[in-house]
C-alpha positions as CSV (number, residue, x, y, z in Angstrom):
1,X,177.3,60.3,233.4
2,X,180.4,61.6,235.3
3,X,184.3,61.1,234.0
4,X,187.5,61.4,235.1
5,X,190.4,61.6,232.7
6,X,193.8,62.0,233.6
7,X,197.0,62.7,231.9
8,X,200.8,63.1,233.2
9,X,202.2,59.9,233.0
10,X,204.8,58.6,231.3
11,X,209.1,57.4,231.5
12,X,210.6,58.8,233.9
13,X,214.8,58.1,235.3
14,X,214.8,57.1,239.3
15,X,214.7,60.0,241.2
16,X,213.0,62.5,239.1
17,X,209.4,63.6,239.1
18,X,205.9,63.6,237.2
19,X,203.0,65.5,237.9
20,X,199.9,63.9,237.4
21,X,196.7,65.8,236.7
22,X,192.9,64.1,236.6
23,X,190.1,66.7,235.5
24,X,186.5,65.5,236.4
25,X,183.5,66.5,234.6
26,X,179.6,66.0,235.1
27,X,180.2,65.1,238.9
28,X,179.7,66.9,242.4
29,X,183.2,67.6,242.0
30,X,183.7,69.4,245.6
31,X,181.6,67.1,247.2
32,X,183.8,64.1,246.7
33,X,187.0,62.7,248.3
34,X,189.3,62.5,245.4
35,X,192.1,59.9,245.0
36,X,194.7,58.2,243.4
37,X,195.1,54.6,243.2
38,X,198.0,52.4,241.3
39,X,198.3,48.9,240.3
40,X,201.2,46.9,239.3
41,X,201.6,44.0,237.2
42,X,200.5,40.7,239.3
43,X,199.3,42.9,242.0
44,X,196.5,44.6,243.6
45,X,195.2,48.1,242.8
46,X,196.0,50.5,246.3
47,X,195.6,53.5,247.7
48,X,198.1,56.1,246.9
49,X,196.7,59.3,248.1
50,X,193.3,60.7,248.7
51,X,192.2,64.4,249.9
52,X,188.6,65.1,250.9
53,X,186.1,68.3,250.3
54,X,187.4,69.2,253.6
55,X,191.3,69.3,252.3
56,X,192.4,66.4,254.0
57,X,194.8,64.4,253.1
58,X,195.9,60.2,253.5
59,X,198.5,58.4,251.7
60,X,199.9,54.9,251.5
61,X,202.7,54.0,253.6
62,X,204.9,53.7,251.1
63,X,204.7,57.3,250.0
64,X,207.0,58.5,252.8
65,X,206.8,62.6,251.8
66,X,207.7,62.1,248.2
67,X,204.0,62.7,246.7
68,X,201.7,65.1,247.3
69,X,197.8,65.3,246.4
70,X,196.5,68.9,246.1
71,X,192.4,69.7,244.3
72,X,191.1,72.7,242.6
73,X,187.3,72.7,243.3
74,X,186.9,75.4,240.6
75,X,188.6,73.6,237.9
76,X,187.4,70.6,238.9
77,X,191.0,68.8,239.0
78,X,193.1,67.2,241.4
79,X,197.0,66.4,241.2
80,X,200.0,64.3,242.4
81,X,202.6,65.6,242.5
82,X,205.6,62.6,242.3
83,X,209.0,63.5,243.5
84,X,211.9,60.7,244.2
85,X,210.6,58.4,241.7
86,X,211.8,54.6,242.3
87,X,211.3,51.8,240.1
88,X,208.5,50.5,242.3
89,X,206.6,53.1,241.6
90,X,206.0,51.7,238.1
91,X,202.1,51.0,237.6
92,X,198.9,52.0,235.9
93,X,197.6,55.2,238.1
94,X,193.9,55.5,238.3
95,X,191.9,58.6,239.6
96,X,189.0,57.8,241.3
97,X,186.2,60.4,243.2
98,X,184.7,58.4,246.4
99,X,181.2,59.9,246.7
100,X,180.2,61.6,250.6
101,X,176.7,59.4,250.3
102,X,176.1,55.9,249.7
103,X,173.7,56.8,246.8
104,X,176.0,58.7,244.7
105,X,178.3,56.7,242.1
106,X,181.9,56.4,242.6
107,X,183.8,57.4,239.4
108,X,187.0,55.7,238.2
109,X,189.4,57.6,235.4
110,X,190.7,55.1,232.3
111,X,193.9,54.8,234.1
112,X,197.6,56.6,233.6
113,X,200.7,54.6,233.1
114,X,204.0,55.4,234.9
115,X,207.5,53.9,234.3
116,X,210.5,54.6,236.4
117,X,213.4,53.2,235.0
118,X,217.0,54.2,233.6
């Protein structure tokens, strides 16, 4: 059975930055699209950023060039990188590898939390 576990997050002041790091093991790790999800309290779990095999990239609207997503095939990790942190950025962040064909699982990490506050 696949995992995901990531690590990074943590209390951070508005306007810094956390880097947060997901390792996968037991999966077709290049094969998937890789991503990073967040939910709030009260609210519903969305798309933060995701990067394909290919190295392509998609992020919310909301991430306006503060974040970047970035994957290491041969470690088998991929990152976000968080700059310009802003309270609303507060949530559980959850790694998740989408598989490329409908009979492969999906995977979902355990979940990250981040708080931006002074």
């Amino acid at each position: 059975q696949g995992q995901l576990v990531e690590s990074g997050g943590g209390l951070v002041q508005p306007g810094g930055s956390l880097r947060l790091s997901c390792v996968a093991s037991r999966i077709g790790f290049s094969f998937y699209t890789m991503g990073w999800y967040r939910q709030a309290p009260g609210k519903q779990r969305e798309l933060v950023a995701k990067i394909t095999s290919g190295g392509s990239t998609n992020y919310g609207d909301f991430v306006n060039g503060r974040f970047t997503i970035s994957r290491n095939n041969t470690k088998k990790t991929v990152s976000l990188q968080m700059d310009s942190l802003k309270p609303e950025d507060t949530a559980v962040y959850y790694c998740n590898a989408d598989p490329p064909v409908s009979g492969w699982n999906p995977y979902w990490g355990q979940g990250t939390q981040v708080t931006v506050s002074s």
